[in-house]
N, C-alpha and C positions, 0 to 999 in steps of 0.2 A: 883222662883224669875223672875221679869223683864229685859228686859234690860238696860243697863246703862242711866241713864234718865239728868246726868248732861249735855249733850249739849243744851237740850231743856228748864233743869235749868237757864243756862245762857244767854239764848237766852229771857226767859222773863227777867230778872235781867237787861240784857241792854236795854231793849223796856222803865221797870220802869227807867231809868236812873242811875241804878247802877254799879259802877266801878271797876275793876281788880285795885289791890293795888300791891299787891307782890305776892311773892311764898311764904307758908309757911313748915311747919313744916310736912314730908312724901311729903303725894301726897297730899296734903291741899293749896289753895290759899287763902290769905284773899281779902275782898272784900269792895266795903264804899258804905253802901247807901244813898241817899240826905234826901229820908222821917223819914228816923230815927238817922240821924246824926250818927251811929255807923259803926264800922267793925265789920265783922264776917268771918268764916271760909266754904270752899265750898269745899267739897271733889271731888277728880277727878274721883270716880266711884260710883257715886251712885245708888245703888239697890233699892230702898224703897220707897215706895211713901210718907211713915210718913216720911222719914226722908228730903225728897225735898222739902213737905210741912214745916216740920221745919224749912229749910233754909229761905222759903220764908216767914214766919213768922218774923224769925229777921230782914229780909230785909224791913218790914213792910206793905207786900203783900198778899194777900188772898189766900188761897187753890187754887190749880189749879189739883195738879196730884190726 
């Protein structure tokens, strides 16, 4: 496994203009993105490039990791 790849997650996430909402539920933030008008869920450890790519899917942004 890699290492934790959510600050680099978040680091594009702010660049696309997406925003910290709250904390949620464990080690889970939710988040809002402007391009897809919805929240989602950003885990605070993430290992997996599928699954960074999936955040950044809901967020409405292209593969990156």
């Amino acid at each position: 496994m890699s290492s934790n790849l959510t600050p680099e997650l978040k680091k594009q996430l702010r660049a696309a203009g997406c925003t910290f909402v709250r904390a949620g539920k464990g080690d889970h933030e939710i988040w809002f993105s402007p391009l897809t008008q919805r929240h989602f869920p950003v885990d605070q450890r993430i290992k997996s490039r599928h699954t960074a790519n999936a955040v950044l899917r809901q967020a409405g942004l292209e593969k990156r990791f």
